[in-house]
VOSE-228797 format. One record per residue: residue in one letter; z, x, y of N, C-alpha, C in turn. Coordinates in steps of 0.2 Angstrom, whole numbers, plus 5000, padded with zeros to 4 digits. Example, Ala and Ser with C-alpha at 12.3 -4.5 7.8 and 13.67 -1.06 7.14 Angstrom:
2
A503950664972503950624978503950664984S503550644989503650684995503950645000
This chain:
454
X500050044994500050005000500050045006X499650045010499350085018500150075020X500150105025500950095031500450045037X499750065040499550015045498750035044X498649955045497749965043497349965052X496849985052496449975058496649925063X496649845057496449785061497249805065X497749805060498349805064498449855068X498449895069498349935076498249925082X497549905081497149895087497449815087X497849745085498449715088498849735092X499249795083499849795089499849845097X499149885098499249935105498649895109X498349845107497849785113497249855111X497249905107496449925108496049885103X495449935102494749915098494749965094X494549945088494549985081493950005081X493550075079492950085078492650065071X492950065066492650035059493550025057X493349995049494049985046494150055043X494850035044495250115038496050095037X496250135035497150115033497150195033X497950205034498350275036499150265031X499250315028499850315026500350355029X500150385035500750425041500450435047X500950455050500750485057500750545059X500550565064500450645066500250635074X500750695076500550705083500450795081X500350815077500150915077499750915068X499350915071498850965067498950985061X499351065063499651105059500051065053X500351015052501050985050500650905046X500050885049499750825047499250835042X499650755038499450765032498850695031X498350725023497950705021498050615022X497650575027497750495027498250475032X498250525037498750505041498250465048X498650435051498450435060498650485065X498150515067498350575072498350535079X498850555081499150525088499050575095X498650585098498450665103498850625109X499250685112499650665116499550715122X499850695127499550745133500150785133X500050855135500650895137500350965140X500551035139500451075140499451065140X499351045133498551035131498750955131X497950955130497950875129497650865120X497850825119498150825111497350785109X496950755114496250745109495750795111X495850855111495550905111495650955102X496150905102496250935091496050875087X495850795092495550775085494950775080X494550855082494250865076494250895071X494950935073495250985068495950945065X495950895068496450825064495950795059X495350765060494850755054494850775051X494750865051494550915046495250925041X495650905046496250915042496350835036X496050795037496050715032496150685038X496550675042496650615046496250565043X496450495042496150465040495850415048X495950445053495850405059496150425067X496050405070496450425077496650375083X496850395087497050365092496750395097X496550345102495950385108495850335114X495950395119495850345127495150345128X494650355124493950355124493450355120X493050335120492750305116492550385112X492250365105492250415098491550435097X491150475095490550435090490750465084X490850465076490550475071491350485072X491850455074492550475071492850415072X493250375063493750325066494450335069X494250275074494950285079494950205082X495650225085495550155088495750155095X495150125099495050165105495750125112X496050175114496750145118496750165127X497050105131497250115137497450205139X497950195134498450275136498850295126X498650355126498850355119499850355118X500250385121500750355121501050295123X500750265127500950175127500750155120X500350175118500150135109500550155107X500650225106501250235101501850215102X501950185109502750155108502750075107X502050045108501649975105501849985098X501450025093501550015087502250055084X502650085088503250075086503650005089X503649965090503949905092503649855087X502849865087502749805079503149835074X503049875073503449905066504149895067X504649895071505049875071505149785070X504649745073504649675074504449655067X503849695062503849675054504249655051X504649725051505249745047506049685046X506149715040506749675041507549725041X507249785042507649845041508149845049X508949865044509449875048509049945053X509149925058509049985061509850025065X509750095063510550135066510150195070X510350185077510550255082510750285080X510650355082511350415081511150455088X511650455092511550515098512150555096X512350595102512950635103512950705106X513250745107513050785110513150845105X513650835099513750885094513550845090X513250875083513350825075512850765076X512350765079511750715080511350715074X511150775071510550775067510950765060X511450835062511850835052512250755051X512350715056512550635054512050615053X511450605053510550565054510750585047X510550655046510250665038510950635034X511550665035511950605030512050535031X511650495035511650415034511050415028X510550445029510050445026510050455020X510550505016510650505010511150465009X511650415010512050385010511550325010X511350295013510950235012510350215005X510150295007510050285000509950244991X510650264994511050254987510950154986X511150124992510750074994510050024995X509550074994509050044996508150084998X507950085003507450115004507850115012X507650185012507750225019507250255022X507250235030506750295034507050305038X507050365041507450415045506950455050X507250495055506950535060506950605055X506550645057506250705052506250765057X506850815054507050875059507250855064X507050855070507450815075506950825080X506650745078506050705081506450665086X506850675091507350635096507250615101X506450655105506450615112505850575111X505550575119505150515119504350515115X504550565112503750575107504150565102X504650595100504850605091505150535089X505550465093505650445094505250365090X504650365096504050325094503750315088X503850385087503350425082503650405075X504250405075504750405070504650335067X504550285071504750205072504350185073X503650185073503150195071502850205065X503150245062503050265053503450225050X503750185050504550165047503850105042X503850115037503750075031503849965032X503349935030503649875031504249845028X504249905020504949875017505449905016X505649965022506350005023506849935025X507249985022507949935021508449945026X508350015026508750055032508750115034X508350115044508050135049508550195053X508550275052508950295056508750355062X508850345067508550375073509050405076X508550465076509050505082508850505088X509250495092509050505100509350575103X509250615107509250665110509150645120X509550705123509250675128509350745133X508950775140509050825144509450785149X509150715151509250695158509550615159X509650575163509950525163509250485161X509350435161508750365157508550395150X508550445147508150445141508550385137X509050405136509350385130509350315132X509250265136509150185139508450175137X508050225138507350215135507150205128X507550275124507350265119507850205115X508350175117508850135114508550055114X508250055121507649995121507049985118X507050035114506250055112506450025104X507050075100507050055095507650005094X507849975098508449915099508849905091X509249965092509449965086510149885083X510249905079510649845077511549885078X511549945076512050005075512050055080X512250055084512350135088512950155088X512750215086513350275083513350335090X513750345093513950425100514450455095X514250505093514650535088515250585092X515150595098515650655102515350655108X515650665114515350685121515550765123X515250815125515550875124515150905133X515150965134514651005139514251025135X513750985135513151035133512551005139X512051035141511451015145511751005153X512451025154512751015161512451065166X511651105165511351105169510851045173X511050995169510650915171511050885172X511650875175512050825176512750855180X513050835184513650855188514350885184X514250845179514850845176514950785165X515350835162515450765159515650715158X515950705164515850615165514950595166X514650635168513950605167513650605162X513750665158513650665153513850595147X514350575148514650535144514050455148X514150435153513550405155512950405150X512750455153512250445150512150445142X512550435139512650445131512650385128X512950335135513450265133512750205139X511950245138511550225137511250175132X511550225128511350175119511750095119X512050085124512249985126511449985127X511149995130510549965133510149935129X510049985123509749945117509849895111X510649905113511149855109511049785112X510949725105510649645106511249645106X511549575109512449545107512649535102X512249555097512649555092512649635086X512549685094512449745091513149775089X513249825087514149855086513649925089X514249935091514450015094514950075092X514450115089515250165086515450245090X516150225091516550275095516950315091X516750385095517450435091518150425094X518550415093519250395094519550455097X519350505094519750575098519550585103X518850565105518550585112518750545116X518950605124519150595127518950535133X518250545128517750515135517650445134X517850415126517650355122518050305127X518650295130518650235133518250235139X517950285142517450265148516950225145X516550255138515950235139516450145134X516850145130517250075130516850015136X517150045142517349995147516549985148X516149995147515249995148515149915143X515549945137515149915131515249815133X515449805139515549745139515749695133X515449625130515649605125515549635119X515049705119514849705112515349735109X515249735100515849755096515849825096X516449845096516449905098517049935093X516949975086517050005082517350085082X517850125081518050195082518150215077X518350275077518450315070518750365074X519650405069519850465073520650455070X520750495071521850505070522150465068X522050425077522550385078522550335073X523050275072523050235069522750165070X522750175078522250125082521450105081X521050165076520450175073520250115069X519750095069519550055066519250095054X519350175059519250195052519750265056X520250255050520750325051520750355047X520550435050520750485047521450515045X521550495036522450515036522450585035X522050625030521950675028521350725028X521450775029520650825025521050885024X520550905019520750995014520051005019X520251085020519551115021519551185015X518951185011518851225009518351275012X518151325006517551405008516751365009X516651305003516051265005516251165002X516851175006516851085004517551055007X517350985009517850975012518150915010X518550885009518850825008519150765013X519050725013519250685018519550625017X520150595019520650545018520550495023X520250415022519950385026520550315027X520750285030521050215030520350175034X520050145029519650075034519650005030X519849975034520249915034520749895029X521149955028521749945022521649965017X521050005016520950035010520550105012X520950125006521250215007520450245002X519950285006519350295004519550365004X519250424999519250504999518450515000X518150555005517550575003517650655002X517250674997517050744997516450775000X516350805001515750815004515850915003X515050945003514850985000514651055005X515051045012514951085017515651105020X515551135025516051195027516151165034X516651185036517051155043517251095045X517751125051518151035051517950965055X517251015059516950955063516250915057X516550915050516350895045516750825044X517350825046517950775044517750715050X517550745055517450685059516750645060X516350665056515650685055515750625047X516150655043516250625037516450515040X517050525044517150445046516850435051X516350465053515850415057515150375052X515050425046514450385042515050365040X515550335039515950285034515950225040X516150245043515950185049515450155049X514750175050514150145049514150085042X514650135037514350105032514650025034X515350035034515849985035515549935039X515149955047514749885048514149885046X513849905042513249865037513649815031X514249835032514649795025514349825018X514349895021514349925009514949915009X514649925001515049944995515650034998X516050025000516550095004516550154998X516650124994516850174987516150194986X515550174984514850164984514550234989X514750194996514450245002514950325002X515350335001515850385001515550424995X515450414987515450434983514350484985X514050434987513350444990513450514996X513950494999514050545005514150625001X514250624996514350694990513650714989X513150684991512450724990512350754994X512550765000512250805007512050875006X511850905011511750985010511750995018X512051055020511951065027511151055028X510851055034510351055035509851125038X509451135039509151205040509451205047X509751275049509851325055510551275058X510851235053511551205055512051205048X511951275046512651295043512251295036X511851285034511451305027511651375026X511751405018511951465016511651475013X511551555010510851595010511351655006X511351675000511151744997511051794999X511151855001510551895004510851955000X510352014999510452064993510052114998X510352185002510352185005510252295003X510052305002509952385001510752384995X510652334990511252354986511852314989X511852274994512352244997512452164996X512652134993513052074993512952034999X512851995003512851965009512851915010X513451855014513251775012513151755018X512551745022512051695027512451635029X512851625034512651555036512551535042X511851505042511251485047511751425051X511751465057511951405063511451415067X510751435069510351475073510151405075X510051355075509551305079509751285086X510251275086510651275093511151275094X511551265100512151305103512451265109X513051245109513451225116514351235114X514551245117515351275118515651215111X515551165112515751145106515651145098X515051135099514651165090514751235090X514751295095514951365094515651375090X516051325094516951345091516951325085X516351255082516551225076516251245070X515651325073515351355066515951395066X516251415073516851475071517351455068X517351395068517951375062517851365057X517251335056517151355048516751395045X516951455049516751535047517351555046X518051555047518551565046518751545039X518551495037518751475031518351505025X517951565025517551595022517651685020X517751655014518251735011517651805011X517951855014517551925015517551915023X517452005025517452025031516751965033X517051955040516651925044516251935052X515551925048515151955058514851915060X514851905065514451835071513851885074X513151865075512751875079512451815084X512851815093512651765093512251775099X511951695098511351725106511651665112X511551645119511551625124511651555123X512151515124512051445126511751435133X511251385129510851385138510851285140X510851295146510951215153511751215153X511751255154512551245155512851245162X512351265166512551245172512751305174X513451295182513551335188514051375182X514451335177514951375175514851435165X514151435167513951445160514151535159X514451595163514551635162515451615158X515951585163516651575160516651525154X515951495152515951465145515751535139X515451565141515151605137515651655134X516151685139516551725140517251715135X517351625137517951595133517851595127X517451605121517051615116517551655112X517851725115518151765113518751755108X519051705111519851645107519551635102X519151595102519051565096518651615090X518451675094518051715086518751765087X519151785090519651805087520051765082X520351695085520651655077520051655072X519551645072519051645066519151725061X519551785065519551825060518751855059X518451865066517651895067517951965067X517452005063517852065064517252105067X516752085070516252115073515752085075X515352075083515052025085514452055089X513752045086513152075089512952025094X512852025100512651965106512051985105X511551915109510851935112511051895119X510651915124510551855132511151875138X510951865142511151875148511951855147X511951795147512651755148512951805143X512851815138513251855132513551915132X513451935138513652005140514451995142X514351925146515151905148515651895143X515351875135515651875131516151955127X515451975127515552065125516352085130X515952085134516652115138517152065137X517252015136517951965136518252005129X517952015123517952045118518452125116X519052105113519352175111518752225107X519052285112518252335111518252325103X518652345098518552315090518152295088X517952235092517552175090516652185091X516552225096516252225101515552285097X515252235094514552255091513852265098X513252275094512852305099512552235105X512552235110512252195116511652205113X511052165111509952175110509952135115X509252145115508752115119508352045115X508252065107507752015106507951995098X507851945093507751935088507852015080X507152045084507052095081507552145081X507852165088508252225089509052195087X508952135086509752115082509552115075X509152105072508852115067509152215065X508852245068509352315066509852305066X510052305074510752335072511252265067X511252225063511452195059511352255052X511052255054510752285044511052375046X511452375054511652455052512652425050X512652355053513452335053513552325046X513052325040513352265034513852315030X513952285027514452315022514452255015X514552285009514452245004515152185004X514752125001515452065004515452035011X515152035015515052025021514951945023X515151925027514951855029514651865036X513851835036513651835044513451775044X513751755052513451685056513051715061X512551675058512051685067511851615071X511951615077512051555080511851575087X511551525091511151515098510651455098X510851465105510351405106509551425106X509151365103508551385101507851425102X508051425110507751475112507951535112X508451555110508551625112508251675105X507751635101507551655096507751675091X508451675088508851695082508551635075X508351595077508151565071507551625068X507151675072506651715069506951755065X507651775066507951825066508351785057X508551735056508751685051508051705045X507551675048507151655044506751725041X506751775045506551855042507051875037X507851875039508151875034508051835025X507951795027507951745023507351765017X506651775022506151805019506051865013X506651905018506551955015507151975010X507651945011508351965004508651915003X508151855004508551795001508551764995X509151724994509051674986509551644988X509251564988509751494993510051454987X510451464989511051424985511151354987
């Protein structure tokens, strides 16, 4: 069964179809797009219908196009992102699929992909894929979603105020999850209180009879509370006051356990990763589950399949000129809070331990004394040696007992040496930055070269 045929298309975005055809996905790149898809060309740096003949070449089984074609089907449109956010809204209006949000400022993607395996266990699921978040990934995602998924999970992301109001309106979910408010991208916004604003967007997209789920220990959740007008409004945290209360958690070297009270019954989730920003990550998908009304025992015992996800704490073998070495991938991004929370649970990981870390970046006027405060926390982490890369991370070096104080680089590459002059057999290394500062090349060379992933 096709995902959308020609005729339907050209319904749901008001164009005209050049011949019949069916697509079984979507694609906005080329590279990544697969045999019988619909390639979607988008404006940006390039304009995206300048690759749909090398989308052809590649299968596409059709296209999307603000112009007329010859000898290629497509279906000819006003503006190629208003279709695609047309045929992400049919696709929502076919369906009969619960649809869940997930934003936040930490834990956004590693909750997505554990809804998604968690749902699972229930039914047909579609999910956002690596972190398809903004106003292209977003569309695109909701857009692909199957007529007969069961249950819809989207991440939102956002740099600046209105995203998250847009993209909430777009896929008007039934469940929105804000999983924590933190500083992060506070080079776009005054303060987090604005940040928490803009987070507590996701109302926008909520019908009256949507639920909203809050973290309990966030300090920011009764702000974004007082927004939430009538709708139901659901927590998870400590206190007793929670709608889903954390009584307990073990943290172990790669598992954690977690002790849940939701609605009078006492749930254990296990789960198969490392740290304790895991345990509140654990009762927010219990929360979800709780207002889709699963099975609790069912959703908890399902939340045991997880895996970290790539460049967010995934662990990796490395065999290394005769040396033993155990990887763990934090490189995809970075903000003062997801930093302290791989350094915590890198603390829980037995053998000498070394951080290679790159720059958090939008941090704003105070991004030097955010960098610098880093020092606390990888000294309690038990870090016995820290390679930097980036400008801001120089303030960290020196905050740094000389001890600790590995070599300053410039690049992916030159952390690449001097790591491989630090190891010592037994070694535990976290590499962690935000995405641009390149260390995922630095992950993925390792990886290449002495790895075997566990």
């Amino acid at each position: 069964m096709s995902l959308w045929t020609a005729k339907e298309i050209a319904e749901a975005t008001g164009g005209e179809a050049s011949t019949d055809f069916a697509v079984d996905s979507l694609s906005i790149d080329t590279r990544s797009l697969q045999p019988g898809a619909l390639f979607v060309p988008l404006k940006d740096v390039r304009d995206g219908h300048d690759f749909i003949p090398q989308a052809m070449k590649a299968g596409a089984a059709g296209s999307l196009s603000d112009r007329a074609l010859e000898s290629t089907p497509h279906i000819h449109v006003q503006e190629t992102l208003g279709a695609l956010e047309a045929l992400a809204k049919a696709a929502a209006s076919r369906s009969d699929a619960r649809r869940i949000a997930v934003t936040g400022s930490v834990g956004k993607t590693s909750v997505k992909d554990a809804l998604a395996v968690m749902f699972a266990a229930f039914g047909d699921v579609h999910w956002s894929q690596r972190s398809f978040n903004n106003h292209w990934g977003v569309p695109l995602t909701l857009a692909a979603m199957p007529k007969q998924t069961e249950f819809g999970v989207f991440e939102m992301g956002m740099n600046n105020a209105g995203e998250i109001s847009a993209l909430s309106q777009l896929v008007r979910p039934h469940i929105g999850l804000i999983t924590t408010v933190a500083p992060a991208h506070l080079a776009h916004f005054k303060n987090v209180e604005a940040i928490a604003d803009a987070k507590a967007e996701m109302i926008d997209g909520l019908g009256e009879t949507g639920i909203l789920i809050l973290n309990g220990d966030n300090p920011y959740t009764r702000r974004i509370q007082a927004k939430a007008g009538d709708l139901d409004v659901m927590t998870f945290g400590h206190d007793e006051s929670n709608d889903v209360v954390i009584l307990d958690s073990r943290l172990g070297e790669a598992e954690i356990e977690v002790k849940l009270d939701i609605l009078d019954e006492i749930v254990t989730v296990t789960l198969p990763v490392a740290g304790a920003h895991w345990v509140s990550n654990a009762a927010a998908c219990m929360a979800v589950a709780m207002a889709c009304g699963l099975d609790l025992n069912k959703a908890a015992k399902a939340l045991g399949g997880i895996s970290a996800s790539p460049g967010r704490g995934d662990v990796t073998r490395l065999q290394i000129e005769g040396k033993a070495i155990t990887l763990v991938d934090e490189s995809y991004n970075a903000n003062p809070t997801s930093m302290r929370a791989a350094l915590s649970a890198l603390s829980h990981r037995s053998g000498r331990r070394l951080a290679v870390l790159g720059d958090m970046y939008e941090l704003g006027a105070d991004e030097i004394s955010l960098h610098a405060e880093l020092s606390e926390p990888i000294a309690a982490a038990g870090v016995s040696r820290v390679i930097v890369t980036g400008e801001c991370m120089r303030a960290l070096r020196g905050a740094l007992p000389r001890p600790l104080r590995g070599a300053w680089v410039h690049n992916a590459d030159e952390a690449y040496d001097a790591l491989l002059s630090e190891i010592e057999d037994g070694d535990v290394v976290m590499i962690k930055g935000s995405n641009a500062t390149g260390l995922g090349a630095l992950t993925r060379r390792l990886k290449q070269e002495f790895a075997h992933v566990i």
